[in-house]
C-alpha positions in Angstrom: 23.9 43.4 24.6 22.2 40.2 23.7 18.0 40.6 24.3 14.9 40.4 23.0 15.3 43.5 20.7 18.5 42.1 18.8 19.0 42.0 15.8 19.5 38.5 14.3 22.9 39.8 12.5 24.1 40.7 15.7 23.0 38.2 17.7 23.5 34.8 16.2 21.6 32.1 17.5 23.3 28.5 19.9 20.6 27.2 21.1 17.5 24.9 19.6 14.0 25.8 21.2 13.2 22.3 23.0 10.9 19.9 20.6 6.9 19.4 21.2 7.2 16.1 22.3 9.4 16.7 25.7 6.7 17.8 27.8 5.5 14.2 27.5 8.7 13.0 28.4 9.0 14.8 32.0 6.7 15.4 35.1 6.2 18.7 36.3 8.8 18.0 38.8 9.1 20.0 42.4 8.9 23.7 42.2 12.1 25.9 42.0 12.9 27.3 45.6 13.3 31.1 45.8 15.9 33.0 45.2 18.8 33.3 47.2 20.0 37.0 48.2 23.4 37.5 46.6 26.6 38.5 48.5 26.1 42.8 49.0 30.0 42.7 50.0 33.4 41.0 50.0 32.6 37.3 51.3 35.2 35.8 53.5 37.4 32.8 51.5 38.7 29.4 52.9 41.1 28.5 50.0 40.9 25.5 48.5 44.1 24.9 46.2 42.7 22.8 43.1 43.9 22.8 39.4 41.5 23.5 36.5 40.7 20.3 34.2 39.4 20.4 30.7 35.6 19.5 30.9 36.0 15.6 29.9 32.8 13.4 30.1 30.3 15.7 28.9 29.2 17.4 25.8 30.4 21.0 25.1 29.7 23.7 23.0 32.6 26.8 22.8 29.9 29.0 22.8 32.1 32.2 22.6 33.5 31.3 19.9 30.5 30.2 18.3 29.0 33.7 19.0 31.9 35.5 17.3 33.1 37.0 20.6 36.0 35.6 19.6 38.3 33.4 17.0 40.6 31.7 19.6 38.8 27.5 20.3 38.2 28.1 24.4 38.0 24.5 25.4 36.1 24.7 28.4 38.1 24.5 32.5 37.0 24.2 35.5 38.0 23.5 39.2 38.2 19.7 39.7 35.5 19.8 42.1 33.1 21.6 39.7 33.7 18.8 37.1 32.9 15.6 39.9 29.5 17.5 40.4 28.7 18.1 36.8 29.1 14.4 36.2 26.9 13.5 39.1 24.5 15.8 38.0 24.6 14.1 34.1 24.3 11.2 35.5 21.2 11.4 37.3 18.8 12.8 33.9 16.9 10.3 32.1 17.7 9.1 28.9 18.3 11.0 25.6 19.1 14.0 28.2 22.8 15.3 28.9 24.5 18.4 30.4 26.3 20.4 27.7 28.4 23.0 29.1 29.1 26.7 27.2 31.8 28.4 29.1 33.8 28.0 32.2 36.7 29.7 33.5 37.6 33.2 31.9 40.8 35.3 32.4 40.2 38.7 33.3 41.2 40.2 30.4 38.5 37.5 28.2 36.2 39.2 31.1 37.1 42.4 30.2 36.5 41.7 26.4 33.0 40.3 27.0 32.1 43.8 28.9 33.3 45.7 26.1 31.9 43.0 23.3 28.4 43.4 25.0 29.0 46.8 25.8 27.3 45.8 29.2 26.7 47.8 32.8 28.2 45.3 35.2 25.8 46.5 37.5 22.6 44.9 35.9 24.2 41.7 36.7 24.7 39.8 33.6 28.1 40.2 33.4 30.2 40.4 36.0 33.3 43.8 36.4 36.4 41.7 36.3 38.1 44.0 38.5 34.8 43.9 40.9 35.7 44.4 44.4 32.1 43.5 45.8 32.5 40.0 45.2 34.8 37.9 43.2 33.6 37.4 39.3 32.3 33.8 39.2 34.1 32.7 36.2 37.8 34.1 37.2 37.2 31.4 40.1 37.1 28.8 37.9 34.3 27.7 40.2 31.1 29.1 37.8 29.9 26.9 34.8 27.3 27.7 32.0 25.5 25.0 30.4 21.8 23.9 29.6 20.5 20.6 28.9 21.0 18.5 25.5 18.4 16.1 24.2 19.3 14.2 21.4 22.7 15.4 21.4 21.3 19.1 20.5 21.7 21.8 23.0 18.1 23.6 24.2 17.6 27.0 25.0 15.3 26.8 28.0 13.5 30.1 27.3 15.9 32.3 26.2 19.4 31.9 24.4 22.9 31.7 26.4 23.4 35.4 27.2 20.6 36.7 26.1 20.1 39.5 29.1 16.1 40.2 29.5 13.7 38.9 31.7 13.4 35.6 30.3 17.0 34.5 30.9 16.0 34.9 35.6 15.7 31.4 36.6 12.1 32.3 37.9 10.9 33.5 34.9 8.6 30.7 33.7 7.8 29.1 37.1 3.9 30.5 37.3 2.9 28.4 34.3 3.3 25.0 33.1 4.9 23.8 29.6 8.1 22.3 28.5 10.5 25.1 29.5 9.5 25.0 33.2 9.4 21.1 33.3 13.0 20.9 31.9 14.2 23.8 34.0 12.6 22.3 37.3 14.4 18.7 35.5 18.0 20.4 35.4 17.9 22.3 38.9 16.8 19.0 40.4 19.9 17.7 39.2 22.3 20.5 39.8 21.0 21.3 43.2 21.5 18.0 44.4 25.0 17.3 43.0 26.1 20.6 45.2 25.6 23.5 42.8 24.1 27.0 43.3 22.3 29.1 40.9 22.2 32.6 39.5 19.0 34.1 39.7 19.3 36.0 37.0 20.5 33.7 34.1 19.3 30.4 34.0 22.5 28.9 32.2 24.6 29.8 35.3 25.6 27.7 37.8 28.5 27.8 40.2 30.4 25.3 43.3 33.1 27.4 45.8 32.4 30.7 44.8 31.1 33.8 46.4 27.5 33.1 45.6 27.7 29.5 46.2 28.9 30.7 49.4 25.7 32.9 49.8 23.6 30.3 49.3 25.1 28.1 51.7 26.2 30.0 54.4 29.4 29.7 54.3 33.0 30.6 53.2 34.1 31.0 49.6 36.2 28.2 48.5 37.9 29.4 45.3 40.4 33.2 45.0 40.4 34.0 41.1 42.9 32.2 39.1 45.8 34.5 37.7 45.9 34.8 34.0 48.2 33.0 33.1 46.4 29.8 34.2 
């Protein structure tokens, strides 16, 4: 499992800390809202049929494969509906800024692989049981998305690295103080939030439209079943 305590031959590094200078760039922006409660059991699903689409548009980073989880290129999908937001979120960051998204949808048996890869307890919440019958695993929806924010054209780690499963990966880890990582969190919330997205409290990376926990956090219906694996 990816955390503080790796070692750097096991854990290889994606992301680039953000440069001094962007805290000059941003306000402090609105504060993050709490967290929303996740789904404690099965949440009821109004199915919306849509296709998954390559992520077009946006920069992308195959950030499994960059890792060494795996060999195989992994072009980012997701649901059609996921992609409209994401590019109404892109849109509304100020210049030099971009979204660049890491990983979307995952067969169950890739989901099975990363379990096994990070030899993880699904239960801590990083990463999800793909045979979960709780709540649907984000990813085999197609409906969750992992990305940060680029500046430059590099991809920043706001905090922590992508998967890196300690305390400074929660999306409310660096809200009590101020400095760059906070400003640029609060910067791509702002966005995300108000293109339709939800987030994970626990990894800052994730972010999700139609599936159980977007449902949580709206009050409402999941919109997305988990895509069979042949999709």
């Amino acid at each position: 499992m990816r955390t503080s305590q790796s070692s750097p031959e096991l854990s290889p590094v994606l992301l680039s800390p953000p440069p001094p200078e962007i805290s000059s760039l941003l306000d402090e922006g609105p504060p993050l809202l709490p967290d929303v409660a996740l789904p404690a059991g099965p949440v009821p699903l109004d199915p919306l049929d849509e296709p998954l689409v390559a992520v077009a548009g946006l920069p992308v980073l195959d950030a499994y494969c960059r890792l060494g989880v795996t060999s195989d290129p992994r072009p980012p999908r997701v649901r059609v509906s996921v992609l409209a937001r994401l590019l109404r979120a892109n849109a509304l960051l100020p210049p030099r800024f971009s979204i660049v998204v890491l990983d979307g949808w995952r067969s169950r048996s890739f989901q099975a692989r990363l379990v096994r890869h990070y030899n993880a307890d699904p239960s801590a919440g990083y990463v999800s049981d793909p045979d979960s019958t709780v709540r649907r695993p984000p990813h085999l929806t197609g409906g969750a998305v992992d990305l940060t924010l680029g500046f430059g054209g590099t991809p920043l780690a706001l905090g922590s690295d992508f998967d890196w499963f300690d305390h400074a990966a929660h999306r409310m880890s660096f809200e009590d103080r101020d400095g760059p990582v906070r400003r640029l969190r609060r910067l791509l919330e702002g966005v995300l939030v108000g293109a339709g997205l939800a987030p994970y409290p626990l990894e800052w990376w994730h972010w999700s439209y139609g599936d159980d926990i977007w449902a949580s956090a709206n009050a409402c219906p999941s919109l997305y079943d988990t895509i069979p694996e042949e999709a």
